[in-house]
C-alpha positions as CSV (number, residue, x, y, z in Angstrom):
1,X,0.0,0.0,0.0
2,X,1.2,3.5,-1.4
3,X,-0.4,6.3,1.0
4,X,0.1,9.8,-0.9
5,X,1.9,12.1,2.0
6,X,1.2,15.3,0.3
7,X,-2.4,14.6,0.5
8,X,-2.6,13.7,3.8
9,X,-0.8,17.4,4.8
10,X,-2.8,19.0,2.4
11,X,0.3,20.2,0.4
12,X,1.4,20.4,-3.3
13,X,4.1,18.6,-4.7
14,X,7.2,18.9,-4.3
15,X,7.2,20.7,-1.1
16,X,10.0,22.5,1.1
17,X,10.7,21.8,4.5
18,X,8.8,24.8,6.0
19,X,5.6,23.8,3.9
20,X,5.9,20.8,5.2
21,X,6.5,21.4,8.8
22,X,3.6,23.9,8.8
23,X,1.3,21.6,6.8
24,X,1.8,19.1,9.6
25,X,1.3,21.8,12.6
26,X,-1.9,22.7,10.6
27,X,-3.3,19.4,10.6
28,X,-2.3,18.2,13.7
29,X,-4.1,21.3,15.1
30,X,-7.2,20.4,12.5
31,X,-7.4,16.8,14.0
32,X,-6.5,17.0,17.6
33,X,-9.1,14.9,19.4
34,X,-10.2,18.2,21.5
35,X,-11.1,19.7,18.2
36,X,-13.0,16.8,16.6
37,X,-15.2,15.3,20.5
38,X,-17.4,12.9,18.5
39,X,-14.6,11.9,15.9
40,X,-12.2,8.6,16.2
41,X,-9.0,10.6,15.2
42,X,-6.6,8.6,15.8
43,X,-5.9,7.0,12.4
44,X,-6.0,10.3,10.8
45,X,-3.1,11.4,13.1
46,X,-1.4,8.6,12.8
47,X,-1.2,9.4,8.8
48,X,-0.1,12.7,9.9
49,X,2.8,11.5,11.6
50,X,3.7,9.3,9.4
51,X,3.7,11.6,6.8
52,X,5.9,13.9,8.7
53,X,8.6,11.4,9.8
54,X,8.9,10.6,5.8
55,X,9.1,14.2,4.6
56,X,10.7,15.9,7.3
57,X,13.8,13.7,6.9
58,X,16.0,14.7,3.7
59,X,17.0,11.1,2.9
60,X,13.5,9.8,3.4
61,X,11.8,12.7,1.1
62,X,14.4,12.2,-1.6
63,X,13.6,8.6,-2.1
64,X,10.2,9.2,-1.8
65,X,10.0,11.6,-4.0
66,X,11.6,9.8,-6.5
67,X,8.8,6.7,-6.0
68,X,6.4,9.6,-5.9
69,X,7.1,10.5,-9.2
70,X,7.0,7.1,-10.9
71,X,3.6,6.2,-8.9
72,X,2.3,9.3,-10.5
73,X,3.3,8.5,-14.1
74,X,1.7,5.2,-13.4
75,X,-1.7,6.7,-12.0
76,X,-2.4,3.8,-9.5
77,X,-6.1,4.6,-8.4
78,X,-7.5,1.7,-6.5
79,X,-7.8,2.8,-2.8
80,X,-8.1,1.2,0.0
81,X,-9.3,1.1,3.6
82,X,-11.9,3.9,2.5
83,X,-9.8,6.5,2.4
84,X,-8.7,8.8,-0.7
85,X,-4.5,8.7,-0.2
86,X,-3.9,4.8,0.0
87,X,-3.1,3.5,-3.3
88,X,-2.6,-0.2,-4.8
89,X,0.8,0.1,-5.7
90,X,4.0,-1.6,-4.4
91,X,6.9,0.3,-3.5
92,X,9.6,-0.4,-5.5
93,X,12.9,0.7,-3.3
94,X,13.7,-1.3,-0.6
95,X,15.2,1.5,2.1
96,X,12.0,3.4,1.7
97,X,9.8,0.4,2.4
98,X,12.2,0.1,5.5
99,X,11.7,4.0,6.3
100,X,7.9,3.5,5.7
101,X,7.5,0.8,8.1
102,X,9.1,2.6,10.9
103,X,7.5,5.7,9.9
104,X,4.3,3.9,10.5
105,X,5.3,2.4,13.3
106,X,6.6,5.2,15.2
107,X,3.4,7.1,14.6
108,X,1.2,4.1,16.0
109,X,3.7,4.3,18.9
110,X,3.6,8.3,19.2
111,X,-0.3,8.5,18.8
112,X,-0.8,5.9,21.2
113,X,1.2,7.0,23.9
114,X,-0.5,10.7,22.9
115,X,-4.0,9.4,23.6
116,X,-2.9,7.6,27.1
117,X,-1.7,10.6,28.3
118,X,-4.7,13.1,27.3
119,X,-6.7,10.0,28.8
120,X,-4.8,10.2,32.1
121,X,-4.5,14.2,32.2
122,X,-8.7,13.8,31.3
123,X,-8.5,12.0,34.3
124,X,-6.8,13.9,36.5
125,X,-8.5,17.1,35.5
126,X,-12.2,16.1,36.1
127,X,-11.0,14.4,39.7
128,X,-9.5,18.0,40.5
129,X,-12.8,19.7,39.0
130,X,-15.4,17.6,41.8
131,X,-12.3,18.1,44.3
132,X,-12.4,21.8,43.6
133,X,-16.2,21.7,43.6
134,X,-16.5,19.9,46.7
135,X,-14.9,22.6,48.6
136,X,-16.8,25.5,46.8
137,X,-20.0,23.7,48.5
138,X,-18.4,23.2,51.9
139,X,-17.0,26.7,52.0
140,X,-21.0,28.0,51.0
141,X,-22.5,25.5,53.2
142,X,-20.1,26.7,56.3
143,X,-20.8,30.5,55.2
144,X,-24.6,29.5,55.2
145,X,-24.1,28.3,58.9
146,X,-22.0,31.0,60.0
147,X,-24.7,33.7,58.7
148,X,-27.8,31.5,60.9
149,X,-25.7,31.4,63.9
150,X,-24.8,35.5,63.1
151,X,-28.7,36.2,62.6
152,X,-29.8,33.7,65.6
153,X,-27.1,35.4,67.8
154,X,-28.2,39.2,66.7
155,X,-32.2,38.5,67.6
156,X,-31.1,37.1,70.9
157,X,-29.3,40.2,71.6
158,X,-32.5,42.2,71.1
């Protein structure tokens, strides 16, 4: 499977380093999980990464270009996994299959670990939010107290 990284960032090709590094900012930012509530992200950003780790690196982009270029004289169409950047079409150079696959598996490794953390701060934020709220009620229930005692006190002195 061929997945087109320019598509995935939303970027022409060929593309500079700084298009692709804010390409990649943009759409990390446009698929964040805090941005999409009701949306399963995490493939998307996964793509993302993966994309990034291929075209960021100088090496990586060169031989992918160069397959780039040949899958694009070729016009492989057939997608898969219902998507509209993964083609039918076998890489051809052996290092970047190699930088592909641990492209892809850095990503699943980066997104997951992203996603057990936002879990875990999710966490830790909503058990501080009823903490913090249990207090706010204590403090207005002791106030309320206080004042009845205050009033109670002030008609007994009358």
């Amino acid at each position: 499977m061929f997945k087109d990284y320019y598509k995935i960032l939303s970027i022409n090709y060929p593309a500079t380093q700084q298009e692709i590094r804010t390409a990649y900012i943009t759409q990390t930012k446009r698929w964040h999980p805090d941005r999409n509530p009701n949306i399963d992200t995490t493939k998307k950003m996964q793509d993302i990464n993966e994309a990034y780790q291929i075209l960021s690196n100088v090496s990586s982009k060169e031989r992918y270009d160069r397959e780039y270029s040949i899958f694009k004289k070729e016009q492989y169409s057939q997608k898969q996994n219902n998507n509209d950047y993964s083609y039918d079409y076998d890489v051809k150079d052996e290092d970047l299959k190699d930088d592909i696959f641990n492209a892809r598996k850095t990503a699943e490794e980066y997104v997951k670990e992203f996603f057990s953390t936002l879990h875990s701060t999710s966490k830790s934020a909503i058990k501080g939010s009823f903490t913090y709220m249990f207090y706010v009620i204590l403090g207005f229930i002791g106030f309320g107290i206080f004042a009845f005692l205050v009033s109670l006190l002030a008609q007994q002195c009358h």
